[in-house]
N, CA, C and O atoms as a printed pandas DataFrame, in Angstrom:
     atom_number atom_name residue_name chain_id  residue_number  x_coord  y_coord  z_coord
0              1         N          UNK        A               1    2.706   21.497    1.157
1              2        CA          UNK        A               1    3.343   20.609    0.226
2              3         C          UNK        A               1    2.337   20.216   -0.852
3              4         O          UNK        A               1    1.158   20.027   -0.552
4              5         N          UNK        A               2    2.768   20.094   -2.057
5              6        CA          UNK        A               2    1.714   19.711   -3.070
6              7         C          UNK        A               2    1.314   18.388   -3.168
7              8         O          UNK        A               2    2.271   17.633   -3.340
8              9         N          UNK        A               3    0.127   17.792   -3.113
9             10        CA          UNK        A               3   -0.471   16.584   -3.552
10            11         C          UNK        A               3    0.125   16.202   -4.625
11            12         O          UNK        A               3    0.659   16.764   -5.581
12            13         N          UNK        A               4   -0.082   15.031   -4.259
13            14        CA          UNK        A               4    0.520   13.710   -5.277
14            15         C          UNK        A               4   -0.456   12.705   -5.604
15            16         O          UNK        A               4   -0.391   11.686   -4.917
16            17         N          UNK        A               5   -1.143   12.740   -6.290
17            18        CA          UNK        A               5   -2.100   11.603   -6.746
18            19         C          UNK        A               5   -1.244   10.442   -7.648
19            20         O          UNK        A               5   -0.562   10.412   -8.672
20            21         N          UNK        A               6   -1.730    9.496   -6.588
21            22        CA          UNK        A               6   -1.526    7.881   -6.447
22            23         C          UNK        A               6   -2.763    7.280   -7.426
23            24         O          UNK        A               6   -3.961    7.479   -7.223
24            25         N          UNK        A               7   -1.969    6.198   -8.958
25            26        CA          UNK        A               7   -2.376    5.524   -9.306
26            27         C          UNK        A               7   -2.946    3.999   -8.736
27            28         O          UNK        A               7   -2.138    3.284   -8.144
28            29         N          UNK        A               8   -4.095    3.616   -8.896
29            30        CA          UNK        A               8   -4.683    2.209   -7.831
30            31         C          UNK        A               8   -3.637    1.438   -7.096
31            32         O          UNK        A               8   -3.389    1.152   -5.925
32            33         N          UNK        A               9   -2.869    1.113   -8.879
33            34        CA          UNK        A               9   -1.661   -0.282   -8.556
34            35         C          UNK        A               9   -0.970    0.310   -7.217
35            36         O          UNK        A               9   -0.797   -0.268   -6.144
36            37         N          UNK        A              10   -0.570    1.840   -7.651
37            38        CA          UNK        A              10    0.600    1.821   -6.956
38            39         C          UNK        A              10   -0.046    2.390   -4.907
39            40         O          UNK        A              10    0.716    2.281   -3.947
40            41         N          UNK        A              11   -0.997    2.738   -4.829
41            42        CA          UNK        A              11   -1.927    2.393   -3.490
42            43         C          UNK        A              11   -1.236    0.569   -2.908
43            44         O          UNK        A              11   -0.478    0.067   -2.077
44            45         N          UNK        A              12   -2.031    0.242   -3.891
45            46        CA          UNK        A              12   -2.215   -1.857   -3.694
46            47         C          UNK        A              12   -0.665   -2.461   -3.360
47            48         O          UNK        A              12   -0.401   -3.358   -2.559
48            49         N          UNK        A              13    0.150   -1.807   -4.097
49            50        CA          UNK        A              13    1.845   -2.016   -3.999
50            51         C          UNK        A              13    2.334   -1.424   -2.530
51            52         O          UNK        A              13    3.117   -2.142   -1.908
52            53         N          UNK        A              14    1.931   -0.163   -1.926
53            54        CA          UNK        A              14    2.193    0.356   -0.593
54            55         C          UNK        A              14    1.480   -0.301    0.370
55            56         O          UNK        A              14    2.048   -0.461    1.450
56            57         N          UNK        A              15    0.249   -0.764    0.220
57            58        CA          UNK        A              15   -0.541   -1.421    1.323
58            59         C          UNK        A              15    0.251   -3.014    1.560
59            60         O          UNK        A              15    0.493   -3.617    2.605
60            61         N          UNK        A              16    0.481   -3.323    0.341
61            62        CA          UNK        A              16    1.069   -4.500    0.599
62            63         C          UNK        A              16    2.307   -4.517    0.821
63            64         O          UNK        A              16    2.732   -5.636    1.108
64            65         N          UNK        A              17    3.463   -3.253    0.786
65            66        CA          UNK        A              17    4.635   -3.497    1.201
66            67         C          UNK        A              17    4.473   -3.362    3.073
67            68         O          UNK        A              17    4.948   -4.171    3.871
68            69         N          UNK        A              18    3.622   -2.034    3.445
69            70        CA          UNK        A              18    2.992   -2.081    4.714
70            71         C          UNK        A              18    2.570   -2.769    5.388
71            72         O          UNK        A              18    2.779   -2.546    6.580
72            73         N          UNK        A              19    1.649   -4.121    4.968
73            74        CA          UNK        A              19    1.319   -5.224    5.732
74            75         C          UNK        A              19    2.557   -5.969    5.335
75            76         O          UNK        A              19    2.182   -6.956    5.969
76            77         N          UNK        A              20    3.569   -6.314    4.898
77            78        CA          UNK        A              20    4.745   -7.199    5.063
78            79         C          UNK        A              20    5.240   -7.452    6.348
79            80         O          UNK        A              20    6.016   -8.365    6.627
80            81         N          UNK        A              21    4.665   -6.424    7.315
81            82        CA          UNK        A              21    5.250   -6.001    8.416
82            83         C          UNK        A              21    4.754   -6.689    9.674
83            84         O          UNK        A              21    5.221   -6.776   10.810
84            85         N          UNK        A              22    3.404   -7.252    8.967
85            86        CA          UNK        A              22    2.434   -7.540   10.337
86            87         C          UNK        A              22    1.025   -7.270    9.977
87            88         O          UNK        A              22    0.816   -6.477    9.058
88            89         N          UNK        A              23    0.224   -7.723   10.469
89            90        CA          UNK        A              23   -1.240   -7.401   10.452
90            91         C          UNK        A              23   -1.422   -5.727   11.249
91            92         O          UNK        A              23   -0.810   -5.376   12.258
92            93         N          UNK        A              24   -2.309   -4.981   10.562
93            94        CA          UNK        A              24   -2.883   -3.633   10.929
94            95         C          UNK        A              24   -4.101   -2.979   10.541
95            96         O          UNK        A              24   -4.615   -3.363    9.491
96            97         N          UNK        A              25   -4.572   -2.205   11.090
97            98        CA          UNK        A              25   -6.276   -1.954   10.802
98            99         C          UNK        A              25   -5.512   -0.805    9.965
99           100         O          UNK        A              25   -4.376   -0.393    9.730
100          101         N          UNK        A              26   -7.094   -0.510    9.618
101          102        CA          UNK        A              26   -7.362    0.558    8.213
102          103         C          UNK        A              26   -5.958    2.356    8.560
103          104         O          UNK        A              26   -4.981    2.783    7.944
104          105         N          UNK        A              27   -6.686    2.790    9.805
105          106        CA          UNK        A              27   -5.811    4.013   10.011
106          107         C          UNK        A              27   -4.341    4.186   10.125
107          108         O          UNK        A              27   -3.730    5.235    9.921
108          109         N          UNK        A              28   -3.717    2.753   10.561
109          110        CA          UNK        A              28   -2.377    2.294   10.559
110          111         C          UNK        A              28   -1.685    2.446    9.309
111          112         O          UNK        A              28   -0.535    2.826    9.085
112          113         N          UNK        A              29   -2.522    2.111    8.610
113          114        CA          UNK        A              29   -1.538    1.809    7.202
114          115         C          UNK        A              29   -1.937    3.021    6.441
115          116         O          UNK        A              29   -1.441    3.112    5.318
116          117         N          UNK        A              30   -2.608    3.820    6.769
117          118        CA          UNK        A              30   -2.125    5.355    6.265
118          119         C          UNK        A              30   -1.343    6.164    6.720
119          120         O          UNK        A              30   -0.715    7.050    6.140
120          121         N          UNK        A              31   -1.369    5.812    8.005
121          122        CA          UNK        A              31   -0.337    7.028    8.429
122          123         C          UNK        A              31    0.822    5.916    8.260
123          124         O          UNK        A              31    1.870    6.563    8.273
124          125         N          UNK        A              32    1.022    5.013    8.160
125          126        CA          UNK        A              32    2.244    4.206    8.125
126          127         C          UNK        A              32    2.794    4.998    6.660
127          128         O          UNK        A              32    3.790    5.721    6.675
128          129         N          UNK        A              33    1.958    4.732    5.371
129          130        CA          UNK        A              33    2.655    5.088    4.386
130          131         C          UNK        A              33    2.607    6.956    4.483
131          132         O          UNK        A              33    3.648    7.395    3.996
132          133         N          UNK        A              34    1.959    7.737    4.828
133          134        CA          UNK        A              34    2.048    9.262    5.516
134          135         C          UNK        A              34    3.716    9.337    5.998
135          136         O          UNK        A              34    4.390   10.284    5.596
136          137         N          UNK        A              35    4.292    8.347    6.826
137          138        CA          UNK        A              35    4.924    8.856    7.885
138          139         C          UNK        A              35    6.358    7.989    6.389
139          140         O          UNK        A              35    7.281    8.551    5.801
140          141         N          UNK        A              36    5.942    6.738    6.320
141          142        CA          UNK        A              36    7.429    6.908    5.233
142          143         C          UNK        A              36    7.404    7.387    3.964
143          144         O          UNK        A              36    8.090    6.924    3.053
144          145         N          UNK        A              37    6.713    8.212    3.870
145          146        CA          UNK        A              37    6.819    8.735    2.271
146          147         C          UNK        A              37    7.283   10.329    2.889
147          148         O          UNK        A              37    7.307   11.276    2.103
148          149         N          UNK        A              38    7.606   10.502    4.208
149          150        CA          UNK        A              38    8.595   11.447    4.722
150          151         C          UNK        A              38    7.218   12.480    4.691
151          152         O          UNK        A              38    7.554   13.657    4.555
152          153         N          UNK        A              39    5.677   12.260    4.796
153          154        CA          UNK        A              39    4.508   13.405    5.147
154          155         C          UNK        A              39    4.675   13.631    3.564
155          156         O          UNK        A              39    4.991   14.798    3.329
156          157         N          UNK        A              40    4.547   12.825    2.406
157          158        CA          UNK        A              40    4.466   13.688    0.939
158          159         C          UNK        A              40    3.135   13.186    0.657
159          160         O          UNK        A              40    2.491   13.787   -0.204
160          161         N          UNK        A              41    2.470   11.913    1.395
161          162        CA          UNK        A              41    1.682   11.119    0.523
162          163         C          UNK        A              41    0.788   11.209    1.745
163          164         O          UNK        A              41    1.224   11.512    2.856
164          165         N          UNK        A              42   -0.714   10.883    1.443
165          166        CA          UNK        A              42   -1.378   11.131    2.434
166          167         C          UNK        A              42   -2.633   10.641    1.595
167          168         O          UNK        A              42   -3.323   11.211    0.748
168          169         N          UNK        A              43   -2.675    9.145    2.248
169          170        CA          UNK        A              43   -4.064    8.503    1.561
170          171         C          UNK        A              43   -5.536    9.009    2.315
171          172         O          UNK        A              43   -5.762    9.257    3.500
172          173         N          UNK        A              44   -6.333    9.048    1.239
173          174        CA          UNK        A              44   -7.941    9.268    1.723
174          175         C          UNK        A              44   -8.389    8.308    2.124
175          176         O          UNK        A              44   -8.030    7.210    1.698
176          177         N          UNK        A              45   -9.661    8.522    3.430
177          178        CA          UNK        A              45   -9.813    7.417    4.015
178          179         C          UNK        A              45  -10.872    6.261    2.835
179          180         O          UNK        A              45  -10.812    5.034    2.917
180          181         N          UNK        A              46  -11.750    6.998    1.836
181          182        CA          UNK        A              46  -12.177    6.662    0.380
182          183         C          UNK        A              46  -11.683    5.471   -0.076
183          184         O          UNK        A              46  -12.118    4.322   -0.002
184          185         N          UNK        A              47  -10.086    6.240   -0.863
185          186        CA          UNK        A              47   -9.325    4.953   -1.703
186          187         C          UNK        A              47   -8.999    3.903   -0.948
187          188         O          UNK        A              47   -9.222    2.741   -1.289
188          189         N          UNK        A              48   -8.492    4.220    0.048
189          190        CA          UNK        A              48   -7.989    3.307    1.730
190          191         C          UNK        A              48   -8.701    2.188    1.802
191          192         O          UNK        A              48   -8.331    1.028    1.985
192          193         N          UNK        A              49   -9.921    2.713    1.617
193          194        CA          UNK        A              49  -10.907    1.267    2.196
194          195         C          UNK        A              49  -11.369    0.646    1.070
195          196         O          UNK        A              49  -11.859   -0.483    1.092
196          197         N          UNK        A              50  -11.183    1.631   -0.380
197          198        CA          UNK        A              50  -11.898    0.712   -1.336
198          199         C          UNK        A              50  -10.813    0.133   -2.131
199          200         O          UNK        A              50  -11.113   -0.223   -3.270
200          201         N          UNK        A              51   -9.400   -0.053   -1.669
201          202        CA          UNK        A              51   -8.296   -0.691   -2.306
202          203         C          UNK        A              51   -8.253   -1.869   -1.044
203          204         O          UNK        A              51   -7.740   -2.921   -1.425
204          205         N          UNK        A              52   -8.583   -1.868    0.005
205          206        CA          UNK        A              52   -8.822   -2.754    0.773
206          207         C          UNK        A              52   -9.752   -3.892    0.930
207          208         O          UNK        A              52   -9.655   -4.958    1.536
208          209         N          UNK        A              53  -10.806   -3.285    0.110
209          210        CA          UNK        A              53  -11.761   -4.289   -0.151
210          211         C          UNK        A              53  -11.420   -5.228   -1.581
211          212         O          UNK        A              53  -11.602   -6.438   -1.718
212          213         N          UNK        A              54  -10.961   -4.418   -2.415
213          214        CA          UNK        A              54  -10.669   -4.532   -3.730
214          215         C          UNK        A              54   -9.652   -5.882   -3.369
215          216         O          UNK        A              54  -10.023   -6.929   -3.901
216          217         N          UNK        A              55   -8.693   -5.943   -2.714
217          218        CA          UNK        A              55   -7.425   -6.402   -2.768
218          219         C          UNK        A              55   -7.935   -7.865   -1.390
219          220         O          UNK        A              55   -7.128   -8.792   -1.316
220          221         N          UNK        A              56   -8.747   -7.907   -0.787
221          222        CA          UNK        A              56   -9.334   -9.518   -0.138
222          223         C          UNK        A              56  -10.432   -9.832   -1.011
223          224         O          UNK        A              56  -11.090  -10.809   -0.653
224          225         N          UNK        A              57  -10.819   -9.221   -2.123
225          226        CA          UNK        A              57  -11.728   -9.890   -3.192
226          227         C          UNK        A              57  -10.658  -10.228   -3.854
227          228         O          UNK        A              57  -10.780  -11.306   -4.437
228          229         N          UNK        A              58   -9.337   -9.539   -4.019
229          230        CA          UNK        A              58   -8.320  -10.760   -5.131
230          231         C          UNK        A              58   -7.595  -11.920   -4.444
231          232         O          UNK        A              58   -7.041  -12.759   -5.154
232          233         N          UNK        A              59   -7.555  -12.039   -2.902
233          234        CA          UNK        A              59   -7.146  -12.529   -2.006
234          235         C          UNK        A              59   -5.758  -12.383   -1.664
235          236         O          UNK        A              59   -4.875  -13.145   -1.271
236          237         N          UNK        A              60   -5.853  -11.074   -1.957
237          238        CA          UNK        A              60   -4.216  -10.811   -1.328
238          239         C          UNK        A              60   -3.882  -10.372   -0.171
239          240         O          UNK        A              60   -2.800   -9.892    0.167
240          241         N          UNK        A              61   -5.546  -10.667    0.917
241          242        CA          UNK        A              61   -5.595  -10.202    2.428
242          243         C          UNK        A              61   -6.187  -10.836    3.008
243          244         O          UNK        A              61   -6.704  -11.815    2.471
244          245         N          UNK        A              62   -6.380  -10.574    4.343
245          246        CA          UNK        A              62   -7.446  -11.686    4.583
246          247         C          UNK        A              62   -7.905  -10.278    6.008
247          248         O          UNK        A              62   -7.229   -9.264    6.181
248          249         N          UNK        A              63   -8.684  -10.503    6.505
249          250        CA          UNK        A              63   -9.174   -9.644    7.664
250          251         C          UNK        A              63   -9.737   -9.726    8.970
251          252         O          UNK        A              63  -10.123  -10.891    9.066
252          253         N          UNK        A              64   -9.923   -9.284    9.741
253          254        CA          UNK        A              64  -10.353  -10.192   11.193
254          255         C          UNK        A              64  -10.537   -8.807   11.910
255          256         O          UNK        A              64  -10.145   -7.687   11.583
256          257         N          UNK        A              65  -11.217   -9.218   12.928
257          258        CA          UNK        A              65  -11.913   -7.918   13.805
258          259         C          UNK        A              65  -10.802   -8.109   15.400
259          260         O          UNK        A              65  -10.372   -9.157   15.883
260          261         N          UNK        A              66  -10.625   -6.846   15.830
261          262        CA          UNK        A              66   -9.961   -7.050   16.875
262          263         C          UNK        A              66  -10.019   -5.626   17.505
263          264         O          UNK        A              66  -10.781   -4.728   17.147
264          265         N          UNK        A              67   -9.054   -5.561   18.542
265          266        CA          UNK        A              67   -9.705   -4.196   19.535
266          267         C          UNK        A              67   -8.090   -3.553   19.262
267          268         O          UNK        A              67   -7.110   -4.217   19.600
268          269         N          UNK        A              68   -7.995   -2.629   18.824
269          270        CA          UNK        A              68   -6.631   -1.101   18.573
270          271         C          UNK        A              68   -6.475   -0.384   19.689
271          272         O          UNK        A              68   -7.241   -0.357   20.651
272          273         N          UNK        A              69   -5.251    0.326   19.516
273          274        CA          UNK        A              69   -3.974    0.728   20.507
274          275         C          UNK        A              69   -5.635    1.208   21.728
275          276         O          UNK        A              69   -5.848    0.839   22.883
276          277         N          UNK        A              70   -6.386    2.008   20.927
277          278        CA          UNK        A              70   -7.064    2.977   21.684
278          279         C          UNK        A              70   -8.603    2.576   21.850
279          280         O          UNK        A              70   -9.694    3.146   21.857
280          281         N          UNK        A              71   -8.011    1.078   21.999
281          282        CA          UNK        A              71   -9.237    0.277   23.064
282          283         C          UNK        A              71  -10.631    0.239   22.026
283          284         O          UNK        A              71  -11.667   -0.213   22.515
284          285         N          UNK        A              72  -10.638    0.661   20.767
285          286        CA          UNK        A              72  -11.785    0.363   20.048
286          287         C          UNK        A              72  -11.434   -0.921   18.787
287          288         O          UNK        A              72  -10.347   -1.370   18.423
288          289         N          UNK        A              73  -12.586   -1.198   18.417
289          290        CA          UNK        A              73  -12.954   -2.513   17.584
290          291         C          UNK        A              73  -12.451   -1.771   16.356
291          292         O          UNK        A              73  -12.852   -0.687   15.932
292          293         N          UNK        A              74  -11.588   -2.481   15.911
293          294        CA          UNK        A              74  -11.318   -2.394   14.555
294          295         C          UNK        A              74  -10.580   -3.572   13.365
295          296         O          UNK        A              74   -9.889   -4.493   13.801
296          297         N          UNK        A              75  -10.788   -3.431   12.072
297          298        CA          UNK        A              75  -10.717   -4.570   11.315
298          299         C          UNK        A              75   -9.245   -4.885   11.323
299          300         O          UNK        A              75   -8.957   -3.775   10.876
300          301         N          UNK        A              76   -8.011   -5.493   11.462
301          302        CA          UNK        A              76   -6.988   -5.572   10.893
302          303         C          UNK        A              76   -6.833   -6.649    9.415
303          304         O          UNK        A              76   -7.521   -7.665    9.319
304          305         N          UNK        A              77   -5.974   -6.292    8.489
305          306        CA          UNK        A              77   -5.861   -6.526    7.218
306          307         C          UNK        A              77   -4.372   -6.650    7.817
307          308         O          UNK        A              77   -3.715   -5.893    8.531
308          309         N          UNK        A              78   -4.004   -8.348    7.039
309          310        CA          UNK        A              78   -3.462   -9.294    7.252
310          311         C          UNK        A              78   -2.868  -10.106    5.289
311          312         O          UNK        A              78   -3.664  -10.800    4.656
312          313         N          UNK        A              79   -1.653   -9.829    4.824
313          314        CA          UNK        A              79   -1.034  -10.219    3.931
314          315         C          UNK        A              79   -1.462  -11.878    3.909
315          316         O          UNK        A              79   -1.479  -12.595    4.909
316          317         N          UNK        A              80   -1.778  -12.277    2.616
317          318        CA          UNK        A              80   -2.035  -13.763    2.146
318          319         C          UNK        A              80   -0.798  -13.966    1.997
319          320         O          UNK        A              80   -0.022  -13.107    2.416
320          321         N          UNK        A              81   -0.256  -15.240    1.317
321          322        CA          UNK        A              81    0.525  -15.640    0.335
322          323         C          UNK        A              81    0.575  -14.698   -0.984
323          324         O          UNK        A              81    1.479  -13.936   -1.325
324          325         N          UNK        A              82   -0.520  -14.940   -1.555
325          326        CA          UNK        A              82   -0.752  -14.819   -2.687
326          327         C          UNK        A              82   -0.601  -12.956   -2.628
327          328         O          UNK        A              82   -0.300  -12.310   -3.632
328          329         N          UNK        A              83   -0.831  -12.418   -1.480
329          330        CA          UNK        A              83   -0.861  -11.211   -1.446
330          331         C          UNK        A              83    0.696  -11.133   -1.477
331          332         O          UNK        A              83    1.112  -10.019   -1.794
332          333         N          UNK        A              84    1.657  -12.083   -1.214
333          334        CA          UNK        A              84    2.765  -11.414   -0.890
334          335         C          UNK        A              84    3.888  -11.615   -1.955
335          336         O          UNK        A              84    5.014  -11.119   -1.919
336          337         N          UNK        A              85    3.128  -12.811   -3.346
337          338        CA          UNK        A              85    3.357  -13.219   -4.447
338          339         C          UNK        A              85    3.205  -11.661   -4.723
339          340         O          UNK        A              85    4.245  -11.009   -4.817
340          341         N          UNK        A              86    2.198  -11.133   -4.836
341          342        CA          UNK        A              86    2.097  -10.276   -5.109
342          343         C          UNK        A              86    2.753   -8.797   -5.268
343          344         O          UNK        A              86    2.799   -8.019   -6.220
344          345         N          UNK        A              87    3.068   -8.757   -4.405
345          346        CA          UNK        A              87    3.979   -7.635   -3.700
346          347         C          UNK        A              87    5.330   -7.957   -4.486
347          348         O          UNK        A              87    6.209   -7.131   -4.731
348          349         N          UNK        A              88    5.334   -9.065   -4.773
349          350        CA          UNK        A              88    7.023   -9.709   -5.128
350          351         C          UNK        A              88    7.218   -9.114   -6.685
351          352         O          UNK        A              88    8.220   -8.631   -7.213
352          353         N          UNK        A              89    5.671   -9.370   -7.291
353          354        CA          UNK        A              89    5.731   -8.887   -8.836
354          355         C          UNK        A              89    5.714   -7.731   -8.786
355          356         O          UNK        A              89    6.545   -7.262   -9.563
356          357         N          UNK        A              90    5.130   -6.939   -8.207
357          358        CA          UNK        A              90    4.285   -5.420   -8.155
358          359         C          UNK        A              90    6.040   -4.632   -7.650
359          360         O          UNK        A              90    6.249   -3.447   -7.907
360          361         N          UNK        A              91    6.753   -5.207   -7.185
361          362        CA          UNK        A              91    7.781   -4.793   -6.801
362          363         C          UNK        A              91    9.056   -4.473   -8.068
363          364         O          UNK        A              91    9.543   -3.426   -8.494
364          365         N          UNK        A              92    9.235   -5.607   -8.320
365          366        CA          UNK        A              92    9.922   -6.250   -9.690
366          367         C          UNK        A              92    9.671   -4.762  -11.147
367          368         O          UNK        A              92   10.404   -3.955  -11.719
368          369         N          UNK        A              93    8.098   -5.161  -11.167
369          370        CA          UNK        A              93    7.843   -4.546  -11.904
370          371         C          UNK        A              93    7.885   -2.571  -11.229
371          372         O          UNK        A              93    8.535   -1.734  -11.854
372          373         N          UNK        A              94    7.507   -2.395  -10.620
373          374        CA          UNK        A              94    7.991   -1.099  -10.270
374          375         C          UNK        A              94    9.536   -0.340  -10.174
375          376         O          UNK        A              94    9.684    0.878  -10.274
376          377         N          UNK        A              95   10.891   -1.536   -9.910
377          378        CA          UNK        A              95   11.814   -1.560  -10.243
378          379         C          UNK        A              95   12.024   -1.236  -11.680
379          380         O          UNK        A              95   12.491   -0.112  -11.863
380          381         N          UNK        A              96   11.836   -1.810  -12.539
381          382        CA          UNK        A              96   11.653   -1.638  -14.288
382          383         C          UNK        A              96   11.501   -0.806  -14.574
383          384         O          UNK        A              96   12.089   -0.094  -15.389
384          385         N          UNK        A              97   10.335   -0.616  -13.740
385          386        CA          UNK        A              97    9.442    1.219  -14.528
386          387         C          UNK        A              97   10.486    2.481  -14.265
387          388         O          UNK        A              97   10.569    3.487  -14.970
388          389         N          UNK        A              98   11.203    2.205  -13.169
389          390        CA          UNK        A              98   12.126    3.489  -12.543
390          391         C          UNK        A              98   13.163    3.168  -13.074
391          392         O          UNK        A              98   13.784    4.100  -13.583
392          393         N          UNK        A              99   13.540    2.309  -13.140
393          394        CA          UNK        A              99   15.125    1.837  -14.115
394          395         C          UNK        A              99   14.582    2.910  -15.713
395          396         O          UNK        A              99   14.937    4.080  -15.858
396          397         N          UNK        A             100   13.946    2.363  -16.436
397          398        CA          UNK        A             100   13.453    2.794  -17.715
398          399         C          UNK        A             100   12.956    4.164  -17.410
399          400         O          UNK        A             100   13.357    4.840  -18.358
400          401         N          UNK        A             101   12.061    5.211  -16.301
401          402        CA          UNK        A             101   12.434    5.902  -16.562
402          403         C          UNK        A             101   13.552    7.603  -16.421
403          404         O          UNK        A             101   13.535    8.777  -16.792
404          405         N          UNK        A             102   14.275    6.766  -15.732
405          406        CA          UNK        A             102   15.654    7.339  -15.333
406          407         C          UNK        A             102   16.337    7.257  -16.249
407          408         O          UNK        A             102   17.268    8.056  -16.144
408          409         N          UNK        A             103   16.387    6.447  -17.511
409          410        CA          UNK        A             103   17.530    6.432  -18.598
410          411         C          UNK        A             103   16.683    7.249  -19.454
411          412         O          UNK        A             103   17.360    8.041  -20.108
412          413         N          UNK        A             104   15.282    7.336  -19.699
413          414        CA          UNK        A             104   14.797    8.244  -20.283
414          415         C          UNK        A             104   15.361   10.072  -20.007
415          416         O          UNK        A             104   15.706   10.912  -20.839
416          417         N          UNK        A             105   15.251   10.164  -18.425
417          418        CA          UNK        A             105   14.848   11.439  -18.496
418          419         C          UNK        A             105   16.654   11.493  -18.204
419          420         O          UNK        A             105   16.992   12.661  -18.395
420          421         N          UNK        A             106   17.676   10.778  -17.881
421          422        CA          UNK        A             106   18.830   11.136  -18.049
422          423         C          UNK        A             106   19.573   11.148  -19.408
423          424         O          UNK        A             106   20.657   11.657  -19.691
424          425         N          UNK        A             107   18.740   10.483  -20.139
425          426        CA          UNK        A             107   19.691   10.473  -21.912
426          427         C          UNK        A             107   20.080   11.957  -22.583
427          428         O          UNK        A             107   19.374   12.964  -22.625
428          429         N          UNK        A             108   21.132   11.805  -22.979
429          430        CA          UNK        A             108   21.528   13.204  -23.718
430          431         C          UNK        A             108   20.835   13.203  -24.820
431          432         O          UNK        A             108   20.898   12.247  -25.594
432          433         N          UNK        A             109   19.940   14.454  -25.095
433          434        CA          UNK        A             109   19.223   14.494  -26.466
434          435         C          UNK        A             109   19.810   15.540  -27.560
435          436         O          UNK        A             109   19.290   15.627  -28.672
């Protein structure tokens, strides 16, 4: 299947629709968005962690250490408020963008 390269926002917009769900460490929320983007999308573990860091320096996470399915220590990343303000705009506005450009690429020229 061909790669799809993911702009930052729209990484920061999936991580945060993904933690809506619940608190989850780093590998969760890739294969989480892997497994609903139906296997099209497939984040690097790279952007993963540096949109993760990026996004509890804006405080739209917060993080805590804890032990995963498979008995090892790992960080889970945990939705703020403000992270979920977030998600609310980032949403809104991603709505817009697909509204606008669907009348684009459907207009009779």
């Amino acid at each position: 299947m061909e790669k799809i390269d993911l702009l930052q926002g729209n990484l920061e917009m999936m991580i945060l629709r993904v933690l809506s769900t619940g608190p989850q460490h780093g590998w969760s929320i890739a294969q989480r968005i892997h497994v609903l983007s139906a296997e099209t999308l497939k984040i690097e573990e790279g952007s993963l962690y540096l949109a993760l860091y990026r996004m509890q320096r804006k405080r739209w996470l917060k993080a805590r250490w804890g032990t995963s399915e498979n008995n090892r220590r790992a960080k889970y990343y945990e939705l703020t408020e403000a992270g979920l303000r977030q998600l609310e705009n980032q949403h809104s506005a991603w709505e817009r963008l697909c509204t606008a450009i669907a009348t684009v690429m459907h207009a009779e020229l």
